[in-house]
Kinemage of the C-alpha trace (Angstrom):
@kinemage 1
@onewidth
@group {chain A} dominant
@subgroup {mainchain}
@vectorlist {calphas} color= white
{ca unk a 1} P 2.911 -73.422 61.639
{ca unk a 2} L 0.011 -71.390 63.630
{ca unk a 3} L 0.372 -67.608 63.205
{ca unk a 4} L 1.022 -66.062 66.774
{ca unk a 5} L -1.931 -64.111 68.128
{ca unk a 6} L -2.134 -60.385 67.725
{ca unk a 7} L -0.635 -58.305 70.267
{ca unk a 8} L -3.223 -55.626 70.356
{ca unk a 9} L -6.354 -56.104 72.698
{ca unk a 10} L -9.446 -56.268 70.805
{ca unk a 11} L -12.488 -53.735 72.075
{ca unk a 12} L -15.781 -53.850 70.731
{ca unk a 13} L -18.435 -56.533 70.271
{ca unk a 14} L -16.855 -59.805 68.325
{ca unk a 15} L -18.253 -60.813 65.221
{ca unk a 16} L -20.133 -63.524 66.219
{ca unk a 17} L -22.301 -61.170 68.589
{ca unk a 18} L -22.868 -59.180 65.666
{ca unk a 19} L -24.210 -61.824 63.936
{ca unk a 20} L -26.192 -62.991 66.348
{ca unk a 21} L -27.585 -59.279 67.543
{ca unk a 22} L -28.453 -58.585 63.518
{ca unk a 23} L -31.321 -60.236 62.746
{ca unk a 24} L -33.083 -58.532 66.011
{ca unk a 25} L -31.950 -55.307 65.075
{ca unk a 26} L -33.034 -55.532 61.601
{ca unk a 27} L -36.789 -56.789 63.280
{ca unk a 28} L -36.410 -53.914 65.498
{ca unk a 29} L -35.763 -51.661 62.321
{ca unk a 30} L -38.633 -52.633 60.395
{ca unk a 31} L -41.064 -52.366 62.961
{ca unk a 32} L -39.818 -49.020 64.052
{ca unk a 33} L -38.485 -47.461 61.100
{ca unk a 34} L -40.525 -44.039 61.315
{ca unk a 35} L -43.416 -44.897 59.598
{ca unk a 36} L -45.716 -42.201 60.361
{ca unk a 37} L -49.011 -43.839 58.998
{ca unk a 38} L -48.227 -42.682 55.422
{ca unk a 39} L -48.111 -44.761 52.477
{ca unk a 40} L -44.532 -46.005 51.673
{ca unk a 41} L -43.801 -43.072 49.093
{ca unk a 42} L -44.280 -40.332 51.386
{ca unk a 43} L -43.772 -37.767 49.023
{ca unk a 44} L -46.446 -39.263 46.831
{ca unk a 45} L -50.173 -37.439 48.900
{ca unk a 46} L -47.659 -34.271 47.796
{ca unk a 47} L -47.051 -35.182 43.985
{ca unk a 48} L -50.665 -36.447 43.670
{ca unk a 49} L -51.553 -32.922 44.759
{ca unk a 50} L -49.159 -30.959 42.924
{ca unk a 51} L -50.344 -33.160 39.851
{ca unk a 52} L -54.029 -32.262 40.432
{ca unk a 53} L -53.168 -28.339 40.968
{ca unk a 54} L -51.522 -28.208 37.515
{ca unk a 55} L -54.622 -30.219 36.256
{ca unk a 56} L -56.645 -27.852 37.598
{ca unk a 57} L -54.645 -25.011 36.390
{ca unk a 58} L -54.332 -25.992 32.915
{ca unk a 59} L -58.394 -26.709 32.651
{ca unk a 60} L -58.613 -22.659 34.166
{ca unk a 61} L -56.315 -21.616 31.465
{ca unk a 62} L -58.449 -23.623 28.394
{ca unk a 63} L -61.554 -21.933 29.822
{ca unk a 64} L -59.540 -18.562 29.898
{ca unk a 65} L -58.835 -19.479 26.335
{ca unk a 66} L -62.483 -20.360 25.340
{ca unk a 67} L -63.355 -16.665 26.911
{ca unk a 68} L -61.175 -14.874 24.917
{ca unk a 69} L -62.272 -17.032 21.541
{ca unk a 70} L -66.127 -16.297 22.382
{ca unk a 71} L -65.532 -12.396 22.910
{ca unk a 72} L -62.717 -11.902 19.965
{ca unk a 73} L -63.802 -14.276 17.349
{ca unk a 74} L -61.263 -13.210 14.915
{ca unk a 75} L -58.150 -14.425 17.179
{ca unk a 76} L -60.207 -17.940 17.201
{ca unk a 77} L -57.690 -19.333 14.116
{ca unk a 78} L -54.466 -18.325 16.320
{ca unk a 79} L -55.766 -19.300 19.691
{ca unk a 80} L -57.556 -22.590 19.270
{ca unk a 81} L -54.209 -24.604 18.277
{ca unk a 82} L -52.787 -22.819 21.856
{ca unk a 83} L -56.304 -24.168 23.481
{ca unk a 84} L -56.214 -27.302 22.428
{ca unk a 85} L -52.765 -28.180 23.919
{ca unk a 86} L -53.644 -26.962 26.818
{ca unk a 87} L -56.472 -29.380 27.372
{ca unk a 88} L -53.831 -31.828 25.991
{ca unk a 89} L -51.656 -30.912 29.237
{ca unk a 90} L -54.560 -30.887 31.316
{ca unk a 91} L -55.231 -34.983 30.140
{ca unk a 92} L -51.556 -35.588 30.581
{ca unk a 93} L -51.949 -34.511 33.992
{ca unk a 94} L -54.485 -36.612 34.680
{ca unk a 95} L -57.363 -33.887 34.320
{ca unk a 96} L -59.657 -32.749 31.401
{ca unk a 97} L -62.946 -33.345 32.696
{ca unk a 98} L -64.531 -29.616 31.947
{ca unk a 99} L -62.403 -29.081 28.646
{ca unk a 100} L -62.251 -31.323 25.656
{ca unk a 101} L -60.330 -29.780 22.570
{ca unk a 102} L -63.603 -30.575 20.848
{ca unk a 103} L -66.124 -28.773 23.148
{ca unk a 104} L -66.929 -25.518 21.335
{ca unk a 105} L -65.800 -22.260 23.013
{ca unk a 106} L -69.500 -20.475 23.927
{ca unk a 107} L -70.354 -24.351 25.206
{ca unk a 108} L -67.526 -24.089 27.854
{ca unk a 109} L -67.916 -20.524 28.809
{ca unk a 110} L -71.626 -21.063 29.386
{ca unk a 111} L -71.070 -24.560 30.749
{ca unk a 112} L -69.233 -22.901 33.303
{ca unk a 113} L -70.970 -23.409 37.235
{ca unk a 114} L -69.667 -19.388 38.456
{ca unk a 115} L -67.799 -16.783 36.735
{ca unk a 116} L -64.241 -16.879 37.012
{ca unk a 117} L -62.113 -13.770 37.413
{ca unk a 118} L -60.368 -14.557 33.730
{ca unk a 119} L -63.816 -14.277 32.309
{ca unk a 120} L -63.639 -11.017 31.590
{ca unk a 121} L -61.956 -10.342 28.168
{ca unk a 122} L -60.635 -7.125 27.341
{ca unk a 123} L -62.251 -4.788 24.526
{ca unk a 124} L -59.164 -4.978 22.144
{ca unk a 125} L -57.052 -7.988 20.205
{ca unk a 126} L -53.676 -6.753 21.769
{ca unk a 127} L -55.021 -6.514 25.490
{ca unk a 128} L -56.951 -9.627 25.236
{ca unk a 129} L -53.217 -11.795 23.673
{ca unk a 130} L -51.279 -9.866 26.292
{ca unk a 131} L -53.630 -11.016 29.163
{ca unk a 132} L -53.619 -14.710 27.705
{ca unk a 133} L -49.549 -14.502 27.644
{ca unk a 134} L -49.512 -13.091 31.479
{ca unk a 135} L -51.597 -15.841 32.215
{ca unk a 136} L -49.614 -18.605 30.761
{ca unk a 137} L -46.257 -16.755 31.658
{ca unk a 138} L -47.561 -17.195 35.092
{ca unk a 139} L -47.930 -20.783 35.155
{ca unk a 140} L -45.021 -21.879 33.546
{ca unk a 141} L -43.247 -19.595 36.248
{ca unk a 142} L -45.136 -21.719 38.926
{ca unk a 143} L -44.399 -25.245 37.155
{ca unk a 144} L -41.218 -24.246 36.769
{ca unk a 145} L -40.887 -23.521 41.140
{ca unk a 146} L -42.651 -26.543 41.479
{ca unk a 147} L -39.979 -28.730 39.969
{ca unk a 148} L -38.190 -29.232 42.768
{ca unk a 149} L -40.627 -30.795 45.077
{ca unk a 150} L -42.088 -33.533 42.943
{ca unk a 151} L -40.238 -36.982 42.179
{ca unk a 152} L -38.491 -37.455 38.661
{ca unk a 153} L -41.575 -38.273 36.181
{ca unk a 154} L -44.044 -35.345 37.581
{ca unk a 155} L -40.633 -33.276 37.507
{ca unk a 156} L -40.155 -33.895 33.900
{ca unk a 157} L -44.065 -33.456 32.691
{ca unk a 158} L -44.016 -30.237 34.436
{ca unk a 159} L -40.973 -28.942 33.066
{ca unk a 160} L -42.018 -30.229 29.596
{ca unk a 161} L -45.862 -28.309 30.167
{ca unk a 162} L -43.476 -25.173 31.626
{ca unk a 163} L -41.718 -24.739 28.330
{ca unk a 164} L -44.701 -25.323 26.115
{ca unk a 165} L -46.491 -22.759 28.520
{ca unk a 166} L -43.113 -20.296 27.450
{ca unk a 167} L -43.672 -21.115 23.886
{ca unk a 168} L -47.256 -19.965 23.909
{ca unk a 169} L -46.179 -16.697 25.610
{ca unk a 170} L -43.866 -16.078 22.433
{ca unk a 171} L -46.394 -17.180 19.949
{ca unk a 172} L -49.121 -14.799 22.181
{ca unk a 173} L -47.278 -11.750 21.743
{ca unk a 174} L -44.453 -12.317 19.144
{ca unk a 175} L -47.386 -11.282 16.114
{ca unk a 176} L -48.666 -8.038 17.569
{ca unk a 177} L -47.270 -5.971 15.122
């Protein structure tokens, strides 16, 4: 026995003209689809940047390091360790051309093309620990704002070089007594 047909009226476009109207639309999609000129992963121009600023940032903050060693030899012992994983985040972030952890400190200060503002090193231990620690306070506060803008794996180096960065701040200043 046939089932009766349905009382109700159908409205709207049958399936079969769906069907048939898909495969254009999906054409029409592709070739459409808001493509600005970028590459596919737009966000990617914006990571590869953000990753090069850190770079960039971290190499600054070995040379910083190398400044301070140069001018207050006797800190070299507890700064050098600090140094050298900062040039390790610089090569995890894909920079570490101007600071190897085995470049000696008065080679990279004088190696250096101009004078940066953090070459000047204070006259005394404690000033010259506490402007190290305001330095790398600093950047882990801007890795740590940056977070949110880059996709998952720059996200999680950057949040991993932003808490080492806080751990050197505490091993900067926790020994001033």
């Amino acid at each position: 026995m046939p089932f009766p047909p349905s009382p109700r009226a159908r409205s709207g476009p049958r399936r079969r003209s769906l069907l048939a109207v898909a495969p254009a639309a999906l054409a029409l999609a592709g070739c459409t689809g808001g493509d600005s000129g970028r590459p596919a992963g737009d966000g990617q121009p914006a990571a590869e940047r953000a990753r090069a600023r850190a770079a960039r940032d971290s190499e600054a903050l070995a040379e910083r390091y190398d400044a301070v060693i140069a001018a207050r030899p006797g800190l070299a012992g507890r700064l050098r360790p600090l140094r050298e994983e900062v040039v390790r985040h610089a090569r995890a972030l894909g920079g570490g051309r101007k600071a190897s952890p085995s470049a000696s400190p008065s080679a990279s200060v004088s190696s250096s093309a101009s004078p940066s503002p953090s070459a000047t090193v204070p006259d005394n231990d404690k000033d010259a620990l506490a402007g190290l620690a305001t330095a790398e306070k600093e950047l882990a506060d801007r890795r740590a704002k940056a977070l949110g803008g880059v996709p998952g794996e720059l996200a999680r180096l950057l949040a991993s070089v932003a808490a080492a960065g806080a751990v050197h701040v505490y091993l900067l200043t926790e020994g001033d007594a």
